[in-house]
DRENTORDO-655935 format. One record per residue: residue number from 1; residue in one letter; x, y, z of N, C-alpha, C, CB in turn. Coordinates in steps of 0.001 Angstrom, whole numbers. Atoms other than C-alpha are relative to their C-alpha. Glycine has a CB too. Example, Ala and Ser with C-alpha at 12.3 -4.5 7.8 and 13.67 -1.06 7.14 Angstrom:
2
 seq type    n.c1    n.c2    n.c3   ca.c1   ca.c2   ca.c3    c.c1    c.c2    c.c3   cb.c1   cb.c2   cb.c3
   1    a     890   -1190       0   12300   -4500    7800     900    1200       0    -992      27    1246
   2    s    -820   -1190     -60   13670   -1060    7140    -770    1090     730     414     462   -1415
END
This chain:
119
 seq type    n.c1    n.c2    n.c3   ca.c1   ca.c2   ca.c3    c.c1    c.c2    c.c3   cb.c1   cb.c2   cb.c3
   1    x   -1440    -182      26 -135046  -25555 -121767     618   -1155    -771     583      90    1438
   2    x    -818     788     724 -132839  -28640 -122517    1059     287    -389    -408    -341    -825
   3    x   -1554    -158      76 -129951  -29395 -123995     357    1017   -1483     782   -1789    -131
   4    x    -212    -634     982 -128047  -27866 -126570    1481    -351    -323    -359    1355     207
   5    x   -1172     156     524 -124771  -28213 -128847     965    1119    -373    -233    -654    -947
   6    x    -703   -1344     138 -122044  -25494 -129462     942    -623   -1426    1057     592    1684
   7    x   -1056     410     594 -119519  -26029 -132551    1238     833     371    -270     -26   -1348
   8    x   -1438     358    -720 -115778  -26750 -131330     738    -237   -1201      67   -1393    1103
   9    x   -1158     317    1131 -112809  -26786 -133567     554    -538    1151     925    1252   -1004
  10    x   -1348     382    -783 -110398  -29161 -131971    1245      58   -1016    -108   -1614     672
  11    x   -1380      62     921 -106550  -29491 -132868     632   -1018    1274    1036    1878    -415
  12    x    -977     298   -1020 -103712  -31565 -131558     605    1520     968    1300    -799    -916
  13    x    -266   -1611    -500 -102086  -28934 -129001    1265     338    -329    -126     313    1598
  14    x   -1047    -563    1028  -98765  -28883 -130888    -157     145   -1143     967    -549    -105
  15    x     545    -160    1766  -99864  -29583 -134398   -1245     399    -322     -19   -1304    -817
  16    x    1085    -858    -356 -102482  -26960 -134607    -499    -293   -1498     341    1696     578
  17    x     532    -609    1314 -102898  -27103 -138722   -1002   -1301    -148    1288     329   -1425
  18    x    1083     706     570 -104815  -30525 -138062    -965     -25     543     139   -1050    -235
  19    x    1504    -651    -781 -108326  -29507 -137067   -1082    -857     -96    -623    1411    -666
  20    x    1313     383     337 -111553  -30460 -137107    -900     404     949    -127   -1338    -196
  21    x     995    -796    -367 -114887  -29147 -136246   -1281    -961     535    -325     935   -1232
  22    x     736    1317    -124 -117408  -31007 -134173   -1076    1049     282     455   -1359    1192
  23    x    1584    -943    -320 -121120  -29657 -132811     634   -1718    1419   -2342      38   -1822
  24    x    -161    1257   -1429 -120345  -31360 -128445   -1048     885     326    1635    -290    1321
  25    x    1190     159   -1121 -123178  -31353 -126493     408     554    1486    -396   -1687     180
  26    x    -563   -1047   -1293 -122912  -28748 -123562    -415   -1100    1381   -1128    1954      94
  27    x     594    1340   -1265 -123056  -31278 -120408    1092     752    1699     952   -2561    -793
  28    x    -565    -586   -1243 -122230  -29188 -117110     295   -1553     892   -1267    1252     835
  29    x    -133    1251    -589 -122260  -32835 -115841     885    -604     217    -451    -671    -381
  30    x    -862     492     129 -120013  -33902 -117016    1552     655     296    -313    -369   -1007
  31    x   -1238    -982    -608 -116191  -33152 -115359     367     477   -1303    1420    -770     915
  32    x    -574    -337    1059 -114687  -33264 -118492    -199    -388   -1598     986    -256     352
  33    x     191     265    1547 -114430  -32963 -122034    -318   -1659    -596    1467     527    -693
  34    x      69    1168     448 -115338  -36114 -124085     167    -450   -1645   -1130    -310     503
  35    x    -111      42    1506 -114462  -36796 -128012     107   -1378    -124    1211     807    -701
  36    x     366    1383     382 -115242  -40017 -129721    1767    -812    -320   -1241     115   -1641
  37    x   -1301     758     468 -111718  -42290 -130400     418      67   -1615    -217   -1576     371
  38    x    -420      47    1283 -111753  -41850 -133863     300    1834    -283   -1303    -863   -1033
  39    x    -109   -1430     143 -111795  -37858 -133517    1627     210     262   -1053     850    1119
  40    x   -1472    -138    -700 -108621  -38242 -131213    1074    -658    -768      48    -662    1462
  41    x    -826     248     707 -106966  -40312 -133850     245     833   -1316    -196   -1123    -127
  42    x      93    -589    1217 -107429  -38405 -136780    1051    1287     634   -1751     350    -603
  43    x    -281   -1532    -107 -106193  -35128 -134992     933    -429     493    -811    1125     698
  44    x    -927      69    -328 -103267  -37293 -133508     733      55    1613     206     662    -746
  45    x    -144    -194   -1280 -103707  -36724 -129924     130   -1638     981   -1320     981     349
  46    x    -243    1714    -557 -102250  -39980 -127531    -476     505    1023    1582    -948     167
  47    x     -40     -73   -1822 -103530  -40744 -123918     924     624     652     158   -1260     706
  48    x   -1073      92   -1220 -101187  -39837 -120917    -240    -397     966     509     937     432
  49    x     312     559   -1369 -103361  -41466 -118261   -1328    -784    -500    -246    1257    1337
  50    x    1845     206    -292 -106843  -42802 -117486    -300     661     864    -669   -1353     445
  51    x     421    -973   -1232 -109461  -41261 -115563   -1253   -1236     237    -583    2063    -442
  52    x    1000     812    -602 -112177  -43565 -113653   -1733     732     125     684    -323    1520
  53    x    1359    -751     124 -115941  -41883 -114509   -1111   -1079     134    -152     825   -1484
  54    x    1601    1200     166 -119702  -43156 -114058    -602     703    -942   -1310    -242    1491
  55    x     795    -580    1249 -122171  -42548 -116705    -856     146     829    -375    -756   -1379
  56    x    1825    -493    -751 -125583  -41072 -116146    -501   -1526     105   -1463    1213   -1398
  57    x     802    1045    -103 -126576  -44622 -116422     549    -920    1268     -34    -722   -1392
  58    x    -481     810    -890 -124744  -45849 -113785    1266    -758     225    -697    -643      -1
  59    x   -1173     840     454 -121928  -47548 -115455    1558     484     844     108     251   -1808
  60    x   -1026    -167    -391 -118224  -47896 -114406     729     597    -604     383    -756     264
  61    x   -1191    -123     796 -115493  -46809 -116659    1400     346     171    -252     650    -683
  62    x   -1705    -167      17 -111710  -46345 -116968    -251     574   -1675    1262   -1882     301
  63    x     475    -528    1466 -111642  -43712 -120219    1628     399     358   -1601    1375    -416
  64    x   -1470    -650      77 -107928  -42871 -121777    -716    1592       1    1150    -523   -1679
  65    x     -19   -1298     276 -106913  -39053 -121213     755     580    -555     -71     540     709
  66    x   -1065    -533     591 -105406  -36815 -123319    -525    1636     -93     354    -820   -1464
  67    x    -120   -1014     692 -104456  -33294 -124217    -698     600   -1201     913    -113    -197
  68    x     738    -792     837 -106957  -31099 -126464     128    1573    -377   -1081    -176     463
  69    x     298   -1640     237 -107095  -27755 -128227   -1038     343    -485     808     688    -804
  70    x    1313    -587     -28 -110198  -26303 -128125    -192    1218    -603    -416     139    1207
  71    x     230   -1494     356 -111417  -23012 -130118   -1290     -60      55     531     605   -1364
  72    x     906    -632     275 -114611  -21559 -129263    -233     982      68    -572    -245     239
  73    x     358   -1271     286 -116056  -18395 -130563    1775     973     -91   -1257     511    1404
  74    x   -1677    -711     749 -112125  -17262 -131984    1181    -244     906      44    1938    -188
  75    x   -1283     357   -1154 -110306  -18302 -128360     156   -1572     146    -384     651    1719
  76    x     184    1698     160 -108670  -21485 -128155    1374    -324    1161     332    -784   -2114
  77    x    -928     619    -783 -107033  -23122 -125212       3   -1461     160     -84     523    1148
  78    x     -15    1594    -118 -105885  -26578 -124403    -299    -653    1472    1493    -519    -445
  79    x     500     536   -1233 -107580  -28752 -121914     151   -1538      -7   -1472     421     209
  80    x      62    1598     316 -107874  -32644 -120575   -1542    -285    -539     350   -1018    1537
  81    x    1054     419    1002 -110107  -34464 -122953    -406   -1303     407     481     -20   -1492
  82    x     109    1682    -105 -111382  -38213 -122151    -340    -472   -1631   -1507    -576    1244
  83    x    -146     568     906 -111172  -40320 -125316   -1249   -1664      42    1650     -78      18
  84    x    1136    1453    -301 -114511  -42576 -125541       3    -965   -1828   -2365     905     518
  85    x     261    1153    1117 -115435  -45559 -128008     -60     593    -857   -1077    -885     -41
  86    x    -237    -179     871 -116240  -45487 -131219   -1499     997     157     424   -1177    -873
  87    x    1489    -869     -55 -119953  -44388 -130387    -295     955    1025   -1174    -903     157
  88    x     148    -881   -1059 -119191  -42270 -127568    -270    1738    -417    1348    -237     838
  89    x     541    -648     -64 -121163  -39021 -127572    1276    1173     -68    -927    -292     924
  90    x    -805    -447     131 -119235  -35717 -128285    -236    1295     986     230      -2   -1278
  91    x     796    -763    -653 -119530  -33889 -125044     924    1521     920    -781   -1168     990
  92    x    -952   -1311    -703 -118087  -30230 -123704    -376     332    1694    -414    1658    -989
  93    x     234     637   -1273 -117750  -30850 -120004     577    1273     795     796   -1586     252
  94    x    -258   -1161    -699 -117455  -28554 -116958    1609    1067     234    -448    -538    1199
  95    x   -1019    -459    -458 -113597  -28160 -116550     314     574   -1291     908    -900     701
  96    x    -584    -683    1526 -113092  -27058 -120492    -797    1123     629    -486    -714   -1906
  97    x     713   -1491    -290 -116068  -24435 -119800     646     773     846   -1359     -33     589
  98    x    -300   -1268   -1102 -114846  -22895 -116695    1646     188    -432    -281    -515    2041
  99    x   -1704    -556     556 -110815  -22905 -118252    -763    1045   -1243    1443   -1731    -929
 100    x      99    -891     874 -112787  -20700 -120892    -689    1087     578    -537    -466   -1103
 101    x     863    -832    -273 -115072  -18831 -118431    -984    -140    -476     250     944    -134
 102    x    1106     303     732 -117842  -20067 -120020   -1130    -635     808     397    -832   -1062
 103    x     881     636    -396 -121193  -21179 -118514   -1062      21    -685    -175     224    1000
 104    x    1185     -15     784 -124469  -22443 -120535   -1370    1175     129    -470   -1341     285
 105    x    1340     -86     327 -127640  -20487 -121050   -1161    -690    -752      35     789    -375
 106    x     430     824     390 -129926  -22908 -121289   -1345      98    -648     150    -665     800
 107    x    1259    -514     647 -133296  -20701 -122002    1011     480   -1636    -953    1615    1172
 108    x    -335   -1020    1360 -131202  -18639 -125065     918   -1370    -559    1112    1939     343
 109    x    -786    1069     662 -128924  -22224 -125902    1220     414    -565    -726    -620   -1020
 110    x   -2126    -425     770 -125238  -20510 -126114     427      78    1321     614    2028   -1142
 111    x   -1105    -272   -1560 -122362  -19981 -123665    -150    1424      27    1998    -461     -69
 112    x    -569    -999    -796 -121848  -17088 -121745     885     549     736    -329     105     388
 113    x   -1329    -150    -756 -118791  -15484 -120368    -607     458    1500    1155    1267    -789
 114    x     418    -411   -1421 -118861  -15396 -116530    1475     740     700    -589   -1560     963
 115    x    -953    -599    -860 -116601  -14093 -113805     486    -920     546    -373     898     874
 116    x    -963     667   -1000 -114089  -16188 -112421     262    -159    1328     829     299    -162
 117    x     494    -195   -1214 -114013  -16559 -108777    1473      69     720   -1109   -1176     488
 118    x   -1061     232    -568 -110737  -16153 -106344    -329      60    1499    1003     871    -481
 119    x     584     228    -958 -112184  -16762 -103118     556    -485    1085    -760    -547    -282
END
């Protein structure tokens, strides 16, 4: 199995015409979205908070959050994004997936639309 990457168009979520296209790393692990600091400047998107996360390695962090627009496979909604370093990994995290309905297949390496739950 293993991991696998999906390509993501992001945008600011008002100024949609400035885009860009990444390949994030599907990480159910992770709560949320993650884009490198230089992605989030280019496309114009500011913090509005921090969020307090651990890494798989153990680590502490305080990561700025901001506002993202997301398009995968032709649908594109906006979700919270964490904003990492310069070398921070480009990773599509559980709360973007499930705002798209989306969960990995990790034998076939794509998303899958699931069922939503109201429970």
């Amino acid at each position: 199995m293993g991991t696998f990457a999906v390509k993501v168009t992001l945008s600011h979520p008002e100024r949609r015409a400035i885009q860009m296209t990444l390949d994030l790393l599907v990480d159910t692990g992770a709560t949320w979205s993650l884009i490198p600091a230089e992605a989030a400047r280019s496309l114009g998107v500011e913090p509005s908070e921090t969020r307090p996360v651990r890494t798989a390695d153990g680590r502490q962090l305080v990561l700025p959050l901001g506002e993202v627009r997301f398009t995968i496979d032709g649908r594109s909604l906006t979700t919270p994004c964490l904003i990492g370093g310069p070398e921070s990994p480009a990773l599509l995290g559980a709360v973007t997936l499930e705002a798209f309905g989306l969960a990995p297949d990790p034998v076939q390496k794509i998303l899958v639309p699931v069922t939503g739950l109201l429970l």
